[in-house]
C-alpha positions as CSV (number, residue, x, y, z in Angstrom):
1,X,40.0,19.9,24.4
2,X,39.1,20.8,20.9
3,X,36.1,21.3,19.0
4,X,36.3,17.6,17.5
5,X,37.1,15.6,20.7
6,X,34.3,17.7,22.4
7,X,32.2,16.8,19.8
8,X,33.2,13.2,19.3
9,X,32.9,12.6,23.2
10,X,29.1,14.2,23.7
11,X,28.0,11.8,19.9
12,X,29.4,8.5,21.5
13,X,27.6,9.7,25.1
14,X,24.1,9.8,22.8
15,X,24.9,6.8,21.1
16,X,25.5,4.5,24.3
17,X,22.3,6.1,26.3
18,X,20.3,5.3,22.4
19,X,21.7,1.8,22.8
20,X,20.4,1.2,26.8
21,X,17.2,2.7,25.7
22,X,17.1,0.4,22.3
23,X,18.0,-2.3,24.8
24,X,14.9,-1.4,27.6
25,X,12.6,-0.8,24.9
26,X,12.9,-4.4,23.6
27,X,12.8,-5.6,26.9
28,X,9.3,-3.9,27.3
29,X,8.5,-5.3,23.9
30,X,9.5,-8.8,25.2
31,X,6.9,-8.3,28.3
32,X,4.3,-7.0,26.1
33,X,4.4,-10.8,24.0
34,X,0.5,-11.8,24.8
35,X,-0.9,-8.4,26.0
36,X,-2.1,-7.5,22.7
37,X,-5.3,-9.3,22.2
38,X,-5.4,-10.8,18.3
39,X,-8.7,-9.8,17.9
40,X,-7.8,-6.4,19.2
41,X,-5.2,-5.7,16.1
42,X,-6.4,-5.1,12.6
43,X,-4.0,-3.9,9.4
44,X,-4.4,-2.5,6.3
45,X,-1.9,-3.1,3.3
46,X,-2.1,-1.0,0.1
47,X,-0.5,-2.4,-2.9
48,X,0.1,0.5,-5.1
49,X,0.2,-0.5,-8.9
50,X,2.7,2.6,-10.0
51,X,2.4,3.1,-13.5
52,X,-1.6,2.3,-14.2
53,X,-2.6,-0.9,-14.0
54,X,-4.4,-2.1,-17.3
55,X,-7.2,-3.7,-15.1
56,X,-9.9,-4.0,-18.5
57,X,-7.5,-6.8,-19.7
58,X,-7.1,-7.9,-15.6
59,X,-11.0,-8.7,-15.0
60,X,-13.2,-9.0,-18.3
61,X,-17.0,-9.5,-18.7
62,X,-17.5,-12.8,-20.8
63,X,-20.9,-12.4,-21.5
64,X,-22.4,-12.1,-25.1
65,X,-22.8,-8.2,-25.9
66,X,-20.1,-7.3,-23.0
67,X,-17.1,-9.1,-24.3
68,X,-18.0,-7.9,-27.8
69,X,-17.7,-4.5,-26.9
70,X,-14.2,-5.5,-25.3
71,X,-13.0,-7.3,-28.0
72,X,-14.5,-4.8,-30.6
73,X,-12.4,-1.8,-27.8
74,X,-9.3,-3.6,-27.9
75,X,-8.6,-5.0,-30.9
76,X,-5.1,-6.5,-30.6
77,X,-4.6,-6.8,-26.9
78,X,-7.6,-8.2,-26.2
79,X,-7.5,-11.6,-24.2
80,X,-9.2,-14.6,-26.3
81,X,-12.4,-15.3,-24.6
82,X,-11.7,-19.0,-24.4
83,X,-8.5,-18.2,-22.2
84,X,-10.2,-16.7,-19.6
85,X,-10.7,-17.7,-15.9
86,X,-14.4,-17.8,-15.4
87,X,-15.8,-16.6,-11.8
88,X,-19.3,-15.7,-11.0
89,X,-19.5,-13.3,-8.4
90,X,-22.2,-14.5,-6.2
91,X,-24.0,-10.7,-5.7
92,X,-24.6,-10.3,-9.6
93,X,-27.3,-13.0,-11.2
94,X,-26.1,-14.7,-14.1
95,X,-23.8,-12.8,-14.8
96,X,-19.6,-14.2,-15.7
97,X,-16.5,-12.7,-16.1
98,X,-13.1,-13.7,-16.8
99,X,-9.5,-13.2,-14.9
100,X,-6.8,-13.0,-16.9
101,X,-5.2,-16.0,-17.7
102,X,-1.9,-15.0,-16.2
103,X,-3.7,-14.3,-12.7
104,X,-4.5,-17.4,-11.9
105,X,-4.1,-17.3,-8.1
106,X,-6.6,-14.4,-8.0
107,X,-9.4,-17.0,-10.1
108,X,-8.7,-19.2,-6.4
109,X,-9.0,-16.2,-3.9
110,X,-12.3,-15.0,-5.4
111,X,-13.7,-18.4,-6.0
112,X,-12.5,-19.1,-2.4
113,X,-14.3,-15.5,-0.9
114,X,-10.8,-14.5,0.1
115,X,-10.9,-11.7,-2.9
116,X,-13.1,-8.9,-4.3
117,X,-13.1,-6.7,-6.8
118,X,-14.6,-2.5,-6.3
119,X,-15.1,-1.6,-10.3
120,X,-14.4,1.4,-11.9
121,X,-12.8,3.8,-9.1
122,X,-10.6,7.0,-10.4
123,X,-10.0,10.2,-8.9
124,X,-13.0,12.5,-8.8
125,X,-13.8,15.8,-6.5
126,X,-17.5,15.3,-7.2
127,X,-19.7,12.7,-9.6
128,X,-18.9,13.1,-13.5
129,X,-20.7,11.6,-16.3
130,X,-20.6,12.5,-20.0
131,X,-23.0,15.0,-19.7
132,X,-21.5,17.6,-17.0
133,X,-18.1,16.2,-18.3
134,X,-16.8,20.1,-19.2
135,X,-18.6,21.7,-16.3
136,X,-18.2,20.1,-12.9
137,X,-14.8,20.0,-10.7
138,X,-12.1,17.5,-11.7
139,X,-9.1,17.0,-10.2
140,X,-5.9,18.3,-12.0
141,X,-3.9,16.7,-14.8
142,X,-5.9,13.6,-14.5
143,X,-3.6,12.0,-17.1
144,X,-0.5,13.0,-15.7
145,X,1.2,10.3,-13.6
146,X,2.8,12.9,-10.8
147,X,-0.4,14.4,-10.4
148,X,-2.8,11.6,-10.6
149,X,0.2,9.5,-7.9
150,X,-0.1,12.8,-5.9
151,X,-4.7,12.7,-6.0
152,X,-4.6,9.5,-5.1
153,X,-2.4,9.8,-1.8
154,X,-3.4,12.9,-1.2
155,X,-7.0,13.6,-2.2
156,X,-6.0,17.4,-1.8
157,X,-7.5,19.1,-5.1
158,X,-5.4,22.5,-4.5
159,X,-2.0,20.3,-5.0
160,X,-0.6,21.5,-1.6
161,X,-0.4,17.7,-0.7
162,X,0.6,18.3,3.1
163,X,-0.4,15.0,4.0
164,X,-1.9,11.7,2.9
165,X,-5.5,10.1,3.8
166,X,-3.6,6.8,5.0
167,X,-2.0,9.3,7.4
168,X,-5.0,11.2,8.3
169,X,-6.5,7.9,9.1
170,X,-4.1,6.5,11.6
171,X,-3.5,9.5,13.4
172,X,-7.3,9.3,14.0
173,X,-7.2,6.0,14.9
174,X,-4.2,6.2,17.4
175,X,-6.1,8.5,19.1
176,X,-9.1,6.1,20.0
177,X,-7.0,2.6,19.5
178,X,-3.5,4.5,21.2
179,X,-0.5,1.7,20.4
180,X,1.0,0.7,23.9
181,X,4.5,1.6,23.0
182,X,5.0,4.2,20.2
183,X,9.2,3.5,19.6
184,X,8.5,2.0,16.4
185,X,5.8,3.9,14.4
186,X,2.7,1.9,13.6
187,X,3.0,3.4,9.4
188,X,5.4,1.1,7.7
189,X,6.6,2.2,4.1
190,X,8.8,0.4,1.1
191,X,9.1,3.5,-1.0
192,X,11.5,6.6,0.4
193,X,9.1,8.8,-0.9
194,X,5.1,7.3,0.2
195,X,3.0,10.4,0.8
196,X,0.1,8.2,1.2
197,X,1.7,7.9,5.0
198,X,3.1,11.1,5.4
199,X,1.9,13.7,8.1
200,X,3.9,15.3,11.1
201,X,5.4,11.5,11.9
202,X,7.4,10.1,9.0
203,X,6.5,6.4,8.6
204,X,9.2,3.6,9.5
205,X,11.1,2.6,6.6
206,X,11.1,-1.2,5.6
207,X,12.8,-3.5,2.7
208,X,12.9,-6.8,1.6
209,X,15.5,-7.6,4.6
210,X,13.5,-6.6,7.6
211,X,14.2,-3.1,8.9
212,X,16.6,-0.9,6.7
213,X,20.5,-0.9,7.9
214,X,21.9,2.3,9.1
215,X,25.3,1.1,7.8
216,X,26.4,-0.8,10.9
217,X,27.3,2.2,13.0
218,X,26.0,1.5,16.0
219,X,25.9,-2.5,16.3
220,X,28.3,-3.7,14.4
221,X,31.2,-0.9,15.6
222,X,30.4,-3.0,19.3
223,X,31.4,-6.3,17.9
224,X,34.9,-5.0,16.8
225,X,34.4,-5.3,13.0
226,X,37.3,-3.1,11.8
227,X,35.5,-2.0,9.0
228,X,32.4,-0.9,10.6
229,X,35.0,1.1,13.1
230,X,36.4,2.8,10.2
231,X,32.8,4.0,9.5
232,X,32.0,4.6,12.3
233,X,35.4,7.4,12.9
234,X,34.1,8.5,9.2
235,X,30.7,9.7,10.5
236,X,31.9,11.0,13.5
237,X,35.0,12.8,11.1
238,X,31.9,14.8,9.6
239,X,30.9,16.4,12.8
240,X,34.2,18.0,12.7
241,X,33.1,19.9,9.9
242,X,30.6,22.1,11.1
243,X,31.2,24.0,14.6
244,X,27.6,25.2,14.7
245,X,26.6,22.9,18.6
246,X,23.1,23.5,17.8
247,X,23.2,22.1,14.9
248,X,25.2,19.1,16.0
249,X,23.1,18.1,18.8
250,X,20.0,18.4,16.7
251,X,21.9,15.9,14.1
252,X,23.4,13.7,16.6
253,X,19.8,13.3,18.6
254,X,18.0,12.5,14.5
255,X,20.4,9.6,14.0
256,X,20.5,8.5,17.6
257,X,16.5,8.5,17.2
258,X,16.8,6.6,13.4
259,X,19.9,4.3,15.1
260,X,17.5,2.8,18.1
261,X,14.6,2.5,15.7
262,X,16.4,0.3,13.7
263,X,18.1,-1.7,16.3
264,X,14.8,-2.1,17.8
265,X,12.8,-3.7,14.7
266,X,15.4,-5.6,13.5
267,X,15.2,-7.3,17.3
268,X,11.7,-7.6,16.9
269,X,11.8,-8.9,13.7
270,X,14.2,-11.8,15.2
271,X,11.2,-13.0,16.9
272,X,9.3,-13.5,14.1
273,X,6.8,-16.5,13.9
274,X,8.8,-19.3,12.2
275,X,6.2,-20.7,10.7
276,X,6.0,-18.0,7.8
277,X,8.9,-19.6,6.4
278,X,6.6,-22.6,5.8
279,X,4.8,-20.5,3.4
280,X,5.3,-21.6,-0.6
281,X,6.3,-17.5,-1.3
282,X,7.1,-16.9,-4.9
283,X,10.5,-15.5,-5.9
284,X,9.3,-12.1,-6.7
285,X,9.8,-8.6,-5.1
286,X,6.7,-8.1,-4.1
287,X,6.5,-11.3,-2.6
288,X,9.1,-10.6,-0.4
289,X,8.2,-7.0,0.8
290,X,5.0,-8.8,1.7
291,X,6.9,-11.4,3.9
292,X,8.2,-9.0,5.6
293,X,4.9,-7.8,6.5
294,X,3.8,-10.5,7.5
295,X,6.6,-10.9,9.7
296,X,6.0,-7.4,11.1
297,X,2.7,-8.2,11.9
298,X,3.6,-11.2,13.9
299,X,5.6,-9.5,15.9
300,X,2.9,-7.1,17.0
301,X,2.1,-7.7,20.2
302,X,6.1,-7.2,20.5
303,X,5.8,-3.8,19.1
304,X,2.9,-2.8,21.2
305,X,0.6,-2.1,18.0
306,X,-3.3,-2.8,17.7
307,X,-3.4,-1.5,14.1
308,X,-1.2,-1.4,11.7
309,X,-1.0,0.6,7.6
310,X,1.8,-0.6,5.3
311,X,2.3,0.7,1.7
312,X,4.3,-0.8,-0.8
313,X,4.8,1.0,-4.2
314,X,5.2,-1.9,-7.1
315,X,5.8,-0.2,-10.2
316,X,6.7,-1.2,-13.7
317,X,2.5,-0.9,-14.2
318,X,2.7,2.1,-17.4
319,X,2.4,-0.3,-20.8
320,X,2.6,2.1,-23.4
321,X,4.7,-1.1,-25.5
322,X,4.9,-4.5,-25.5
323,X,2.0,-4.6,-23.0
324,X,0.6,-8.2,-24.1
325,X,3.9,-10.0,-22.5
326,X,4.7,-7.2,-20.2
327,X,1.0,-7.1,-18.4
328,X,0.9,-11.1,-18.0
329,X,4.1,-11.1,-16.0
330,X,3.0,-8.2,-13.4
331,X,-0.2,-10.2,-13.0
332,X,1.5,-13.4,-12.5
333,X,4.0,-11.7,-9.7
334,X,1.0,-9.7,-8.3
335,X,-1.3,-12.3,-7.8
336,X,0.9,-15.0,-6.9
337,X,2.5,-12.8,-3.9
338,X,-0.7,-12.2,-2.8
339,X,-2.1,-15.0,-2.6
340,X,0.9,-16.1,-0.3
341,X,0.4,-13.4,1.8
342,X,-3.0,-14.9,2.3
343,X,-2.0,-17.9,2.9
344,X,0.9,-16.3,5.5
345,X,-2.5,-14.4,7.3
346,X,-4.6,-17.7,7.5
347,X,-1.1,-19.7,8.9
348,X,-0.6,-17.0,12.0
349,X,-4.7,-17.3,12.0
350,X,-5.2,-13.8,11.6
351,X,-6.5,-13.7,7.9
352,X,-10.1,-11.9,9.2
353,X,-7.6,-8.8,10.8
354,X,-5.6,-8.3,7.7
355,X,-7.2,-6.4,4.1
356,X,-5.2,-5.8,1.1
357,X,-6.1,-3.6,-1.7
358,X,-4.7,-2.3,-4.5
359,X,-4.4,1.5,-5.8
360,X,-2.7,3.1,-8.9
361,X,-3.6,6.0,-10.2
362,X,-5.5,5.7,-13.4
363,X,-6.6,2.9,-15.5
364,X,-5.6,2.7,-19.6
365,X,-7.1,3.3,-22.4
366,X,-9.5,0.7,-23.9
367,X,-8.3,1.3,-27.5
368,X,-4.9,0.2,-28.6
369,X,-1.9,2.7,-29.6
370,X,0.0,-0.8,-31.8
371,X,1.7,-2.1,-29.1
372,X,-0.1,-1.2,-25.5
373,X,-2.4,1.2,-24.0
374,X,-2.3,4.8,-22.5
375,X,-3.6,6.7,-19.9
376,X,-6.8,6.7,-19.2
377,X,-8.9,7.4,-16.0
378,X,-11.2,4.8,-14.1
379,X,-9.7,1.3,-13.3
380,X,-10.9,-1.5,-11.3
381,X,-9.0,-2.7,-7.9
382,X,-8.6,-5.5,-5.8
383,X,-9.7,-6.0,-1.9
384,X,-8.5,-9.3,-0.2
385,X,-8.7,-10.5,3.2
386,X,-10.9,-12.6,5.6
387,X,-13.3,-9.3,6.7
388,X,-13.3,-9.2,3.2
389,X,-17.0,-10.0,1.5
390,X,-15.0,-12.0,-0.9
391,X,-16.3,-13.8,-4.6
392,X,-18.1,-10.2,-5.1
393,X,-18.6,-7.4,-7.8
394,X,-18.7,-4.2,-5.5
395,X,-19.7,-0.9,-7.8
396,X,-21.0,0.0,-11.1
397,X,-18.7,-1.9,-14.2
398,X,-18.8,0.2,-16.9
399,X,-19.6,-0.1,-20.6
400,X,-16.6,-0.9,-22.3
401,X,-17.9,0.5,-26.2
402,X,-16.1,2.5,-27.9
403,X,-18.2,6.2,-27.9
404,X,-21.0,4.5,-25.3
405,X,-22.2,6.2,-21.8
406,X,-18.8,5.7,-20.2
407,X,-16.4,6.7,-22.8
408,X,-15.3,10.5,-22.9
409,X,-12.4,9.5,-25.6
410,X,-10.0,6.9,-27.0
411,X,-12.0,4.1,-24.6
412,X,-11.1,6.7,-21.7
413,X,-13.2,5.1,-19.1
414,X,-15.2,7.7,-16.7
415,X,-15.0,6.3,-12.8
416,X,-18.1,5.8,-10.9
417,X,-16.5,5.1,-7.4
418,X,-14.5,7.7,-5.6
419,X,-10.9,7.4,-3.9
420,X,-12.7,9.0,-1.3
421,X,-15.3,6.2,-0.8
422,X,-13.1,3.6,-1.2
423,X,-10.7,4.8,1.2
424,X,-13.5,5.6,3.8
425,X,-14.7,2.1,3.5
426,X,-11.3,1.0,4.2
427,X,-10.7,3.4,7.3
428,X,-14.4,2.5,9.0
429,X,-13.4,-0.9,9.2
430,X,-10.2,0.4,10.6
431,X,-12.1,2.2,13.5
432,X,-12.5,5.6,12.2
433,X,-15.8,6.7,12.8
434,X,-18.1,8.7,11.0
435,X,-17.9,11.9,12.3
436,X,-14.2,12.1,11.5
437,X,-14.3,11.0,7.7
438,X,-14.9,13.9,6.2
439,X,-11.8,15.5,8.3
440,X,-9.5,12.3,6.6
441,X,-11.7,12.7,2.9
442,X,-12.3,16.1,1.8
443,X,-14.4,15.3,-0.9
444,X,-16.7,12.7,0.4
445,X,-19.1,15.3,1.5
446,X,-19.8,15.3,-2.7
447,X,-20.7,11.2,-2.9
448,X,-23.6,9.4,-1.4
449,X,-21.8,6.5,-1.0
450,X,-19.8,6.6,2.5
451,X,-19.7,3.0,2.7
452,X,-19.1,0.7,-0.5
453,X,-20.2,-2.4,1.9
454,X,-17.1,-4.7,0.4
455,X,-16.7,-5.7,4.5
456,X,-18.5,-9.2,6.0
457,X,-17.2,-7.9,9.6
């Protein structure tokens, strides 16, 4: 028997013992329906805003002196007063600001308590104001995108990057909460590179279909489609090329391991509740990465999971041109799919379980370059959910003058909330506790504030 045949024979032996074990995993999964107690299971979804989300022309103070200084900042791009969509949040007196007109689904989560905003966050090692500005720690390049993208996953100042804190987080919490079946990881990602979830486990890999297709090779070769068998002798023509055993048992067991996975969450993902499709979802991208979420997390108790992280990367967020037109549409699509998420959470009556937020890695500037904005530093950001302590202004909002307290250059606004802070919030409510912060957030030892108190619950 040749190299090939013996190869050939041993693959299709690893791919009919993946398929039994694909096949008794689901059946565990099927036993499991009901032994994860809803009010055991709580998920976290971050919405990153790739690019740098203008958020001074997202939430604008209306008041007197306040919007003058905006207005005065922005000159063209900024948003007529009249157009804006007042709120009040309830833990600032008298006080009003504006959504922007474009965003009116997040006007009805906030004036419902379903949505808050934390003001002013941006990466920072330690606190900075105008006066140490030049002499304290800052993290690198905080006006490039790669660096900044990297900070904010990350929060590694040394740019090693080994891991991310989302990781750091759940491998934490998996030790204390432990899933009951760990075939299908409990980190889901839409991006192929999200090192916000990377550490020694790779998160599972979603798309707007449910779990991502491994080309047919194992399910659809067993149904006797002729094409997917012509594959499927393609694949298993590339083991020929390499006589190394080692090597092809080490390959054969990674794609035996990827081919289960997916045959497993795309059967879980079958079970989805039904209802979801009940849900008005807008016909955006976004809005149907979040569905799938949604459908994920229905299927929990399936997957053995009592906490779930997701990350979905939404770019298209850097308006150095045309921002006026190009901002109001990423609002509209952001806002829209979130608030039908929401609405998907409330439906499967686990809207107090589930928080989304929003991250992206530096805000704009406040003045104008003709036709949009550049990169700036601090930038506001979005929490939603039922836990959430919604219709609130959490954090310090800055001045938005030109040359005032909070502007180092160009309407470059300096953050007063950490990533570090914010993210810690987010992780205590997840279950870490507070000895083992400071092992997920290096730099929190350097901020008072360990808990922003955005939670209800």
């Amino acid at each position: 028997m040749n190299n090939y045949n013996r190869s050939r024979r041993r693959f299709i032996k690893k791919m009919c013992l993946t398929t039994a074990a694909a096949t008794s995993s689901l059946n565990v999964f099927q036993q499991a329906i009901g032994s994860t107690a809803a009010d055991d299971y709580k998920a976290l979804v971050c919405i990153f805003l790739n690019g740098g989300n203008d958020s001074f022309n997202m939430f604008v103070p209306l008041d007197g002196a306040e919007y003058q200084s905006y207005q005065d900042s922005r000159t063209n791009l900024a948003i007529p007063r009249d157009s804006l969509l007042q709120v009040q949040p309830s833990n600032i007196a008298a006080a009003n600001y504006g959504f922007h007109p474009a965003a009116s689904a997040f006007k009805t989560l906030f004036d419902n308590e379903d949505l808050s905003i934390l003001a002013n966050v941006g990466a920072l090692t330690t606190p900075v104001n105008l006066n140490n500005l030049d002499t304290v720690e800052k993290p690198p390049h905080i006006h490039s995108h790669l660096d900044q993208l990297n900070f904010w996953h990350s929060l590694d100042k040394t740019s090693q990057h080994l891991s991310g804190w989302g990781a750091r987080a759940l491998d934490k919490i998996n030790t204390s909460i432990p899933p009951s079946n760990t075939v299908i990881p409990n980190a889901f990602t839409f991006s192929d590179s999200s090192l916000w979830l990377s550490s020694t486990e790779r998160p599972f890999r979603l798309d707007s279909s449910g779990s991502v297709k491994l080309n047919g090779i194992l399910e659809n070769s067993q149904q006797g489609d002729s094409q997917a068998q012509k594959r499927t002798n393609a694949f298993l023509k590339l083991l020929e090329i390499n006589n190394n055993h080692l090597f092809i048992d080490e390959f054969a067991k990674i794609q035996a391991k990827a081919q289960r996975r997916s045959w497993v969450m795309s059967r879980a993902l079958d079970q989805a509740d039904t209802n979801l499709d009940s849900i008005n979802w807008p016909n955006h991208a976004l809005a149907k990465d979040l569905n799938i979420i949604a459908k994920t997390i229905s299927v929990r108790s399936q997957l053995g999971h009592k906490r779930d992280i997701f990350y979905i990367d939404a770019g298209g967020w850097d308006t150095h041109s045309n921002q006026l037109s190009r901002h109001a549409l990423l609002l509209t699509q952001l806002s829209e799919s979130m608030a039908a998420f929401n609405d998907a959470m409330k439906s499967m009556n686990i809207h107090d379980k589930v928080t989304t937020f929003t991250g992206s890695e530096f805000g704009r500037t406040l003045t104008s370059n003709g036709d949009g904005t550049d990169h700036g530093w601090g930038g506001h950001q979005l929490i939603m959910g039922g836990a959430v302590d919604g219709g609130k202004l959490f954090g310090a909002f800055p001045s938005l003058e030109i040359g005032g307290p909070d502007d180092y250059g160009r309407g470059r606004i300096i953050p007063t909330t950490s990533i570090d802070s914010y993210g810690a919030t987010l992780a205590k409510w997840m279950g870490v506790n507070d000895d083992e912060l400071h092992q997920i957030f290096p730099n929190l030892v350097n901020f008072n504030e360990k808990d922003i108190g955005f939670f209800s619950s």
